[in-house]
N, C-alpha and C positions, 0 to 999 in steps of 0.2 A: 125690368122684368125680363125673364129670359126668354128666348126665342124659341117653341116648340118644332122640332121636324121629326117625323116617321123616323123611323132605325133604318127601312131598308123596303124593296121591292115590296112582299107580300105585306109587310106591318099598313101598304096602300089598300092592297086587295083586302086582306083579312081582317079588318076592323081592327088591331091589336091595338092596345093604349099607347099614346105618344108618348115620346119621353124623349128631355132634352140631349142633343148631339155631343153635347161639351161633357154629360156624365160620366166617359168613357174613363176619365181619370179626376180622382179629387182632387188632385193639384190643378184643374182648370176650372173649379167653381167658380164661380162670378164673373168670369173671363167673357168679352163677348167675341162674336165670330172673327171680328178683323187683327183682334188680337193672338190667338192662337193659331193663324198660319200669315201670323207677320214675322212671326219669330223661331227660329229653329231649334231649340228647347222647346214649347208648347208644339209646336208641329211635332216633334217625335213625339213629346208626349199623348198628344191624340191620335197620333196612327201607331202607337207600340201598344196600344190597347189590343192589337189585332196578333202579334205575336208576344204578349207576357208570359213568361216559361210559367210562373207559378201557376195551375190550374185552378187553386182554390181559390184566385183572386175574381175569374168570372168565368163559365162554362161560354159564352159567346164568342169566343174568338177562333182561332184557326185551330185552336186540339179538336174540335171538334169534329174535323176532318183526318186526325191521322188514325191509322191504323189501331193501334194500339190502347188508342183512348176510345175510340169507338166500342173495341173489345174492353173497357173498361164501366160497360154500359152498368147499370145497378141490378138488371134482370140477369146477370149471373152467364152470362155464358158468350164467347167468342162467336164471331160472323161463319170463320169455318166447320163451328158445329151443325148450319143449317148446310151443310152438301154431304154428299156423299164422303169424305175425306174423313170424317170422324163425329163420334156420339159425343152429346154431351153429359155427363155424367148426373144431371139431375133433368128431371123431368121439367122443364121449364118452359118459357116460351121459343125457344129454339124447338124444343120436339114440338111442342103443342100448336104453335102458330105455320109458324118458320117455314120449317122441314116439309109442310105436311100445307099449304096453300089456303090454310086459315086465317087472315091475318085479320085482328080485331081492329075496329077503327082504334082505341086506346093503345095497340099497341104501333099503330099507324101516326098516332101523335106525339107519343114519348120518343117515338127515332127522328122527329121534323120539325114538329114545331110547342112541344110543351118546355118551358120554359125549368119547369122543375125536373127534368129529368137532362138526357141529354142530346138535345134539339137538333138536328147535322144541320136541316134546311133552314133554319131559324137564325143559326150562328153564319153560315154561308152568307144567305143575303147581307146580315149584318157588315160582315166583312167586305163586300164589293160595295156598301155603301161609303163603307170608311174608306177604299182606296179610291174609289171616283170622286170623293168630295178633296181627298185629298191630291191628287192628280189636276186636279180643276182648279184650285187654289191654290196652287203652286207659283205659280205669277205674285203672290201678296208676299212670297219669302223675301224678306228685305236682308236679311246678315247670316246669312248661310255661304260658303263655298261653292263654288262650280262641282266639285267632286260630291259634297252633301248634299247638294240637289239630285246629282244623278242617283246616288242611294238612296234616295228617297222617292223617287220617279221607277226607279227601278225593284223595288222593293214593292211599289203599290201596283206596278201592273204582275210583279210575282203574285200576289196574295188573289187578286182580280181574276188571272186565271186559274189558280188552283182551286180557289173556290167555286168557280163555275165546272171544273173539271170534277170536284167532288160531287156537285149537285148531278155532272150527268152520267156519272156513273152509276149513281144510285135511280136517278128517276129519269134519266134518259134527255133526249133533248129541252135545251131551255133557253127561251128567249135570252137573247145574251146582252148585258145589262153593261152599258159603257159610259153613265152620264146618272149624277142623282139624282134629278128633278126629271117630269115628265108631266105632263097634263092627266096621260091616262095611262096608267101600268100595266091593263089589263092588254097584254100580248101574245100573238102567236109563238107558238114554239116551233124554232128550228130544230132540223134534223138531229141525229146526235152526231152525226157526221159534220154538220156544219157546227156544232158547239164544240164538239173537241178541234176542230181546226181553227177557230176564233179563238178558242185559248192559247192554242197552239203563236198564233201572232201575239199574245200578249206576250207568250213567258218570251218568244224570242225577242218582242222590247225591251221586258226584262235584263233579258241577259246586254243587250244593248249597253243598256245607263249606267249597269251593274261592272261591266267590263268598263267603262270609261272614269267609273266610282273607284277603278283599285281593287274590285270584290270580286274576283276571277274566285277565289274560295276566300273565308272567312280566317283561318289561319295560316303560319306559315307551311309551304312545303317541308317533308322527313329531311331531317339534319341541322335546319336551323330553329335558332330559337322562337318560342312559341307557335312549335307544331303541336295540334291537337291541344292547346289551351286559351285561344281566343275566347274574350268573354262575351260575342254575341255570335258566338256557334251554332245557335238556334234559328236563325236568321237567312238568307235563301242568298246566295250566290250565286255568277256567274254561271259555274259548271253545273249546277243545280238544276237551273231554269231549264240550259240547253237539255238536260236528262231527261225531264219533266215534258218539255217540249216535243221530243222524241216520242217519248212516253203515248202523250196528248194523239199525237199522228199516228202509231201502231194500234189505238184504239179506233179511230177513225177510219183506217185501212183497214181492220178485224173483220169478219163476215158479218157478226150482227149490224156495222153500220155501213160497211162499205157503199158507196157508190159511184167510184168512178173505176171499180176494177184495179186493174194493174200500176195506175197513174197511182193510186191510193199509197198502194205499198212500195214503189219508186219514193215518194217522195218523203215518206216513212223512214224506208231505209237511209236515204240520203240524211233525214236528220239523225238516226240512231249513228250512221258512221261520224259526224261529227261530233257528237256530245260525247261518242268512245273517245276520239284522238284527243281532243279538248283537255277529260276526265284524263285521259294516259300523259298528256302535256303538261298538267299540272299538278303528275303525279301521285294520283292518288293509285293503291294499285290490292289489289288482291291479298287479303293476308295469307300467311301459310298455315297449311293444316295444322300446326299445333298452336297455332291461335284462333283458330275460326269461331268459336265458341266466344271469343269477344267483341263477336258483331253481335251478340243477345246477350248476354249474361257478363257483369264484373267491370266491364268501363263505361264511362260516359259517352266516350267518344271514337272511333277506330278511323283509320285512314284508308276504310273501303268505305265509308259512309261518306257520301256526299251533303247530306241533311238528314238528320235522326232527331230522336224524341226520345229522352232517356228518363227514368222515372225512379227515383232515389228508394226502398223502401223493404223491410222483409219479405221473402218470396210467399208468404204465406196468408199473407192479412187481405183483408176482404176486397181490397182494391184490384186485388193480383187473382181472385178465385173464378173469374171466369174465363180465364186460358192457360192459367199454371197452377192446377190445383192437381188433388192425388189424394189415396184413401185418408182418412183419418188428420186431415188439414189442422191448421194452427184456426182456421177460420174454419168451424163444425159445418158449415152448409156450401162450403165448394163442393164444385161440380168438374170442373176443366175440360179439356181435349181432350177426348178417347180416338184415335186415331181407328179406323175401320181395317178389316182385312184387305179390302180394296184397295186403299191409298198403302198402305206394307208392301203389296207386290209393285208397286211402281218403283221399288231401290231393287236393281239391276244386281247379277252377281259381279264378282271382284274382279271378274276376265268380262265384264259385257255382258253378259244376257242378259234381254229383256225375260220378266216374268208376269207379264200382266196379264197372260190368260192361259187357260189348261195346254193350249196348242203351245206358248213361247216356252211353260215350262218343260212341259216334255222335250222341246229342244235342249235345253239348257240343262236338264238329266240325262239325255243322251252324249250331251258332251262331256260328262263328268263334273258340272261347275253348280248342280244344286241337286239336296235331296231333300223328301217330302219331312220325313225325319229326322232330319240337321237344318230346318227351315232359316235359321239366322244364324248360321256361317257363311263364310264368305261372301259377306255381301258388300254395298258400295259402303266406304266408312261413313257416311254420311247416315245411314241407317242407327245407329248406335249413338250418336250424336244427335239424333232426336227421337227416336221412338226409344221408350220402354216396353220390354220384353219381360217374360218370362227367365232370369239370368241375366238380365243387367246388372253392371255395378256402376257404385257410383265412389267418389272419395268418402260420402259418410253412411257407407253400408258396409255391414257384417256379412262378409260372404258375397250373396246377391240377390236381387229380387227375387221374391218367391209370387210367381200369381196360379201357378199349377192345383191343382187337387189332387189329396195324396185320399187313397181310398182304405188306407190299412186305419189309417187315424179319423176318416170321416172328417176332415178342416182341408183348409186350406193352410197350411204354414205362415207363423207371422214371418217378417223380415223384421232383423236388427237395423234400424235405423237412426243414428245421431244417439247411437244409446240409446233408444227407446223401443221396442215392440210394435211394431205397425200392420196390419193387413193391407193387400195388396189385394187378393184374390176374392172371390166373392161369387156364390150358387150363380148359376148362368140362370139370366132373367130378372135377377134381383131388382126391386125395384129401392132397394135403401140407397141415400144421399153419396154420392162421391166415390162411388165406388165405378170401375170399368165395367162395359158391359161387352166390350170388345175384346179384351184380354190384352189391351195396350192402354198406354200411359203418353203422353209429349213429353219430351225429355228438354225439347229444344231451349227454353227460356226458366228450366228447373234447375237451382245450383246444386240439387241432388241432398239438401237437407230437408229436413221435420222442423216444423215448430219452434218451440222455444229454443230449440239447439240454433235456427237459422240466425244468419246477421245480416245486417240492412247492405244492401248492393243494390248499383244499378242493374236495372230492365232496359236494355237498350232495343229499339222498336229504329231498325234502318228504311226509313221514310226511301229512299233510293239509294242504292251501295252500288260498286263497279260491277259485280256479279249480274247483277240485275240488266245492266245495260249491254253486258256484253250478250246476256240473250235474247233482248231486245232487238238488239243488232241483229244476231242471228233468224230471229224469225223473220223481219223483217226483210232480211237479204235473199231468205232461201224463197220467200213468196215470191219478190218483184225478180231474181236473177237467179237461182238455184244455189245448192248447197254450195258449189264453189266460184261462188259469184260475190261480188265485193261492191262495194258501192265506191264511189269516185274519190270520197275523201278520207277515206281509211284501207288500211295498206293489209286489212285482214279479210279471209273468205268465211263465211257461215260457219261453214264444220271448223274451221280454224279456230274461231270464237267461242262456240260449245267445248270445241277440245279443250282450250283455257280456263274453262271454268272447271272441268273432270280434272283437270292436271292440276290444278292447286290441292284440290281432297286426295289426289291419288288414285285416281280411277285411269284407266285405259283410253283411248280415243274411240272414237262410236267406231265398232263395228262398219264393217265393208259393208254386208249383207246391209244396215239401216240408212246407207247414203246412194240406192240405188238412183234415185229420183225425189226433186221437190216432196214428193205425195209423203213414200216413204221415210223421207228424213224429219220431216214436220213435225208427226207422231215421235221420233223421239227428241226432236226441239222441247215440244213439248212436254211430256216425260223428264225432261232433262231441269226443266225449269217448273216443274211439281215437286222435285224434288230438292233443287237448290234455294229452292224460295218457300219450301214446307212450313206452313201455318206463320208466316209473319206478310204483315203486310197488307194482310186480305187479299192477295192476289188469286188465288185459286177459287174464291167465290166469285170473283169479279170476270176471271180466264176460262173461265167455264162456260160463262154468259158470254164472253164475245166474241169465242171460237163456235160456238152456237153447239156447243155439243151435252149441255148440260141434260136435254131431254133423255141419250145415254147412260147420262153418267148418274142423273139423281132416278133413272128409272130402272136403274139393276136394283138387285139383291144386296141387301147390305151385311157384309159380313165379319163374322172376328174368327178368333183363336182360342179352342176351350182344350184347357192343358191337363193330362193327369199322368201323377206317378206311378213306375210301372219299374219291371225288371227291366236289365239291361240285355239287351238281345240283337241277333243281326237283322229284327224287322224293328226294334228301337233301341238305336244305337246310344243314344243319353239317356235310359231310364225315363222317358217321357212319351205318351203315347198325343200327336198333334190333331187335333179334329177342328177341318172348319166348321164350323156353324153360323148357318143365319142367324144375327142380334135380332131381338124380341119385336114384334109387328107393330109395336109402339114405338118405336124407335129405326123404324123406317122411313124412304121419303118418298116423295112424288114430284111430280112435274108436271106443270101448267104454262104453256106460253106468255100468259099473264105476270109469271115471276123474274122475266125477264130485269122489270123494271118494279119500283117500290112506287105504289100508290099514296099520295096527298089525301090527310083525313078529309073525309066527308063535307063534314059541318063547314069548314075555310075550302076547300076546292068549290062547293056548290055557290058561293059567292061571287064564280067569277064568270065570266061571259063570253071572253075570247081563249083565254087558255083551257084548254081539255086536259084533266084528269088522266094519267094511268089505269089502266083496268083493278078494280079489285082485285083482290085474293082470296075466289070462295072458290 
């Protein structure tokens, strides 16, 4: 008979129905426990339950942490359409719940613990059960390697933190769960300072076992053979961990959890300088601008991604419609990213200027480097390379996008797209499916085709890239040391590091004026890294919450771009007359200190005794 245990933490607290531990793979039916971690075949096989690339194979394992699968939820719409940073183009639970500090218990269970949709906290625990049981019974491996032990050691304390790192990003501190049996589950919850620094020790074990395994990264370094075709490229490495671990501490150091001050962000910094040198050591390194676009779109894999998730499939179909959709979809009820007028002004002009508020533009008019009327010329390249405009092109467009209103015709002009006729523009206010309400489109992970013309390509989703770490570094260095302060084991300063990331796209070095001081440079750290991490990743949902500034950012006005044709004149120089406008009041946000963190349904949180609940969201 087979031996029943719980899945995982809550499946203790929350009554969920047991089910046998060996199910994780049908090749261990019958098998009983001493068997499958006696042998190192059945031992991978029950802990690669936890990273199996195919998704269709079980929604519980670790995609259900990454970005992109997240955004791949059923209810249609990406994380970044609940902030300020962009609308989503159908009216769904992102405007209705989300945005707006409703959040229904049902839709409190579908992101946690419902099993039929897709569960984060459900698959999380999962996973830290599999790697502690696996961790624990590691001693029964009888015909394994010294080297396959460490991969395997090393691999289960990666998975161990990252999935506690997931859980507290979303609901904040959580008892942190290091052994799979217990008498009573029901526990206090640590800080979230203290849970992103307990992962923080794991991933660095991680990288430990991982570095003594061989797996400093998964394939070979650029030039020799089998760079960027390793076939467990999915799988967490060395350099990875250290990034991750880094990562874990600037979220710890952040203002939302800080507490130890300056010690927080020293020791931050210290790990973000290492996971740079590390990452520059084994060569992974920045692509250049006329590939950047293949850290999203066309490959599997790039040699800026230190771990990525890449999703084989047409840009169009229902998998892909809630973060890369656009009028008139191959899938009739996408909605996707409507980027806002607010996150537009955060792409800097071509010389540097900041334009994020009426004061920085009127500098940046007075210097000659932007006009109200030529609003996307000269801007950072990176603008073009994710937003759609008014006047985009793309490889399979006629001309270029049209989203303006011409008043002689009373329409909006279609676009030629893939051969076919598309609308782009749409009555300001509209409430029909998929349409912008902002007057922007995301370009970023869009191959720039329609429909039945598109062909299947990768969606590359960079879980960590070097770009990422180099401003991790930077934030982290400018808090504990100032902009040209370096931490002990990296031979780069702050602004050194930001300027690396603007010099790959072609951008200038910050401005003099923006590195007066810590205070001042921060704001455009930050700035710098809204914009080089624009909509992938979830980070600007998540960078918002633990700069503590989102009470700001989700309590402005939210705005777009409503464009109409006009003569050519020296008050509008391209025949387009630009007006902003506030997006429709239904499609605005709010802010609650309660949404800091995601609330545990009702019905399973009320069950428990020692651990507290998150605040609702009414």
């Amino acid at each position: 008979m087979k031996r029943k245990y719980i899945i995982l933490l809550f499946c203790a607290l929350f009554s969920f129905s047991g089910c046998n531990f060996l199910e994780v793979d049908p090749e261990l039916e019958g098998l009983k426990e001493e068997d499958v971690f006696s042998t190192y075949k059945n031992y991978r096989l029950y802990f690669d339950y936890i990273l199996t690339k195919d998704q269709s194979i079980n929604k519980l394992n670790i995609h259900e942490g990454y970005p992109m699968f997240v955004d791949f939820n059923d209810r249609r719409f990406a994380l970044v359409s609940t902030t300020d940073a962009a609308d989503a183009g159908r009216l769904l639970r992102a405007q209705q719940e989300i945005k707006i500090c409703k959040l229904s218990q049902e839709t409190c269970s579908d992101f946690s613990f419902s099993s039929s949709r897709r569960p984060i906290a459900l698959a999380m625990f999962k996973i830290i059960r599999i790697a502690n049981r696996s961790i624990e019974n590691i001693d029964k491996l009888t015909n394994a390697k010294p080297q396959e032990i460490s991969e395997l050691l090393g691999s289960a304390y990666f998975v161990r933190a990252y999935a506690h790192f997931v859980l507290c990003r979303f609901y904040g501190g959580m008892p942190y769960i290091d052994e799979s049996q217990k008498d009573n589950w029901d526990l206090e919850r640590l800080t979230a300072n203290e849970t992103y620094r307990r992962a923080a020790d794991d991933f660095y074990k991680a990288y430990e076992y991982l570095r003594d395994a061989g797996k400093m990264r998964r394939d070979a370094v650029p030039g020799v053979a089998g760079h960027l075709a390793a076939t467990d490229m999915n799988r967490p490495s060395g350099c990875t961990a250290l990034a991750l671990r880094a990562r874990a501490l600037m979220y710890a150091a952040s203002p939302l959890n800080n507490l130890n001050g300056q010690q927080d962000w020293a020791d931050a910094a210290e790990a973000c300088g290492l996971a740079l040198s590390t990452a520059l050591e084994w060569k992974y390194e920045l692509l250049p601008a006329s590939k950047y676009t293949d850290n999203f779109i066309g490959k599997e894999y790039t040699n800026e991604s230190l771990w990525s998730y890449s999703h084989y499939a047409k840009g169009n179909v229902s998998s892909l419609a809630g973060f890369n959709a656009y009028p008139m979809t191959y899938y009739s009820n996408g909605c996707g990213v409507c980027p806002t007028q607010n996150f537009v002004d955060k792409y800097e002009t071509i010389d540097g200027y900041a334009l994020n508020t009426e004061e920085d533009r009127a500098i940046a008019i007075a210097a000659g480097s932007y006009e109200d009327q030529r609003p996307y010329e000269k801007r950072d390249p990176r603008f073009d390379l994710t937003i759609i405009y008014d006047g985009s092109t793309t490889p399979y467009v006629e001309g270029a996008i049209n989203i303006h209103y011409d008043p002689s015709t009373k329409s909006f002009p279609k676009t030629k797209i893939s051969g076919v006729d598309a609308e782009f523009g749409i009555e300001w206010e509209s409430t029909t499916k998929g349409y912008s309400n902002t007057g922007y489109y995301m370009r970023k992970m869009w191959s720039g085709a329609r429909g039945d013309k598109d062909i299947k390509r990768y969606y590359h989703d960079p879980i960590v890239r070097l770009a990422e770490i180099y401003l991790n570094y930077a934030e982290c260095v400018n808090e504990a040391y100032g902009s040209n302060g370096k931490s002990s084991n990296c031979t780069i300063t702050a602004l050194e590091a930001v300027n690396t990331v603007r010099r790959r796209i072609g951008m200038p070095e910050v401005r003099s004026e923006y590195t007066a001081s810590p205070d001042i440079f921060r704001e455009r750290i930050r700035n710098e890294r809204n914009i080089e991490l624009a909509f992938e990743g979830n980070h600007y949902y998540f960078d918002i919450r633990r700069w503590k500034v989102a009470p700001e950012s989700m309590g402005q006005t939210l705005m777009g771009m409503y464009i109409e044709k006009c003569e050519v004149s020296d008050q509008y120089p391209e025949g387009r007359k630009y007006e902003r406008r506030a997006i429709p009041q239904n499609r605005q946000s709010v802010w609650k200190d309660c949404m800091y963190w995601w609330p545990f349904p009702l019905e399973e949180a009320n069950k428990l005794m020692v651990f507290r609940n998150n605040e609702s969201w009414q």
